[in-house]
C-alpha positions as CSV (number, residue, x, y, z in Angstrom):
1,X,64.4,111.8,175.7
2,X,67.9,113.6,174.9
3,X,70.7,112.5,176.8
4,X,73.6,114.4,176.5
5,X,76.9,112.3,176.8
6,X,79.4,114.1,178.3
7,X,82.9,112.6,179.3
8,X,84.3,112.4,182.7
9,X,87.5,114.0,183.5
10,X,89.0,110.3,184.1
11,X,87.8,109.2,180.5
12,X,89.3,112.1,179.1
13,X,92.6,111.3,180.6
14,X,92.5,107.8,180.2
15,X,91.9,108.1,176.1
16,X,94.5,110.6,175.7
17,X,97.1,108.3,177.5
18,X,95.5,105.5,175.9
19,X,96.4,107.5,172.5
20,X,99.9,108.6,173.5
21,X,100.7,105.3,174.3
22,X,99.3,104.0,171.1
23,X,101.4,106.6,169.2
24,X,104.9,105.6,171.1
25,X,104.3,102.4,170.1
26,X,103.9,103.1,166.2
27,X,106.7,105.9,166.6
28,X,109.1,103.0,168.4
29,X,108.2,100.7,165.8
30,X,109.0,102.7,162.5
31,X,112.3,103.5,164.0
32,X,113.1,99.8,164.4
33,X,112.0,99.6,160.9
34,X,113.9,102.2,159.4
35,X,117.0,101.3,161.5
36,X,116.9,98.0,160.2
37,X,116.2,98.7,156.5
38,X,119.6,101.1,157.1
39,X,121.5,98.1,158.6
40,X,120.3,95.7,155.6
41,X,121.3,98.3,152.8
42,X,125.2,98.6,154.4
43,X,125.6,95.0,154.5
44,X,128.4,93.3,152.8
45,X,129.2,96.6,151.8
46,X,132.8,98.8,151.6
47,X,132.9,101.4,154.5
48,X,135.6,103.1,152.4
49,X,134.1,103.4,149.0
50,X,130.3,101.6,148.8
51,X,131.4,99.2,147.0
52,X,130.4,95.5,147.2
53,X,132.3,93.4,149.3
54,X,133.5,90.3,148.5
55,X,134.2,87.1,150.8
56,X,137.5,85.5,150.3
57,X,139.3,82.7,152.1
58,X,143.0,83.0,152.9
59,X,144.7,80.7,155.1
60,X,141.5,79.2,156.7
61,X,140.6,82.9,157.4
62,X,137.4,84.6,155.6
63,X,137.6,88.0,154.8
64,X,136.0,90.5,153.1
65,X,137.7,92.2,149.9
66,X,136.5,95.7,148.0
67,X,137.3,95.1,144.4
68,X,137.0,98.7,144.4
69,X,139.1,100.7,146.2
70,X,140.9,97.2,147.2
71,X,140.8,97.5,150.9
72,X,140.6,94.7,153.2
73,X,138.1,94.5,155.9
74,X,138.7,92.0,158.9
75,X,135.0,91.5,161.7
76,X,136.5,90.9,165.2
77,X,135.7,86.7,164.5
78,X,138.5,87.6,161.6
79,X,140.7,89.2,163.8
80,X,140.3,86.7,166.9
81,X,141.2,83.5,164.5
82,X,144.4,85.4,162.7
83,X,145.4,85.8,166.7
84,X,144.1,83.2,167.9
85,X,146.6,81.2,165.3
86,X,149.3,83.3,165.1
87,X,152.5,82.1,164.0
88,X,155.5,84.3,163.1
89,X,155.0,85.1,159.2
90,X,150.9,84.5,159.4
91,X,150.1,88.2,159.5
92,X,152.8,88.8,156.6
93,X,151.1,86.0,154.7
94,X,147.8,86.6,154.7
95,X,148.9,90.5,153.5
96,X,150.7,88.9,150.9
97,X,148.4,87.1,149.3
98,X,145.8,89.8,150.0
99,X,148.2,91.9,147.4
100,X,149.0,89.6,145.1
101,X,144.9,89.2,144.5
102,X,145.2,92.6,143.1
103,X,148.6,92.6,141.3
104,X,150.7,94.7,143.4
105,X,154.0,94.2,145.2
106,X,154.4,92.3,148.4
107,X,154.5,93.5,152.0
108,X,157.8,94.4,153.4
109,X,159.7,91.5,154.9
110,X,160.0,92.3,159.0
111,X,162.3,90.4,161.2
112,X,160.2,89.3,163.8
């Protein structure tokens, strides 16, 4: 006895949702992957230069330093706190000392 299998048009449609289904999911899930390999490999780093950014605490404030290019990077939690806390020469002080970490001349002094 041969028995010849042949799908229904319901089976057919069912697999090849089953399998577009199946390849959404792996699609969705390499770009979460790749997106958060990207994330990990700009972390802590200059959005200037690359470089490596380093953590520094001024005034009770952290923030984050290039030592190559020398720019200053300040998150929104940075920003908030030296706000949060301001006082008339805070700002001027913290951008002082930020230059004085790499040797040049101080911030203009501004009547405030």
């Amino acid at each position: 006895m041969t028995s010849e299998f042949k799908p229904s048009r319901n089976e057919d449609e069912y697999f090849i949702k089953l399998d577009a289904e199946r390849l959404e999911r792996k699609r969705q899930e390499e770009e979460a992957r790749t997106q958060d390999a990207e994330r990990r490999s700009h972390y802590l780093r200059c959005p200037k230069c690359g470089g490596h950014l380093e953590t520094h605490e001024l005034h009770g404030i952290e923030i984050e330093i290039c030592p190559d290019c020398k720019g200053s990077w300040y998150d929104y939690g940075e920003v908030r706190a030296i706000l949060s806390h301001y006082d008339k020469g805070l700002v001027f002080r913290l951008m002082d000392d930020v230059m004085a970490m790499f040797g040049k001349k101080t911030s203009p002094k501004v009547d405030l």
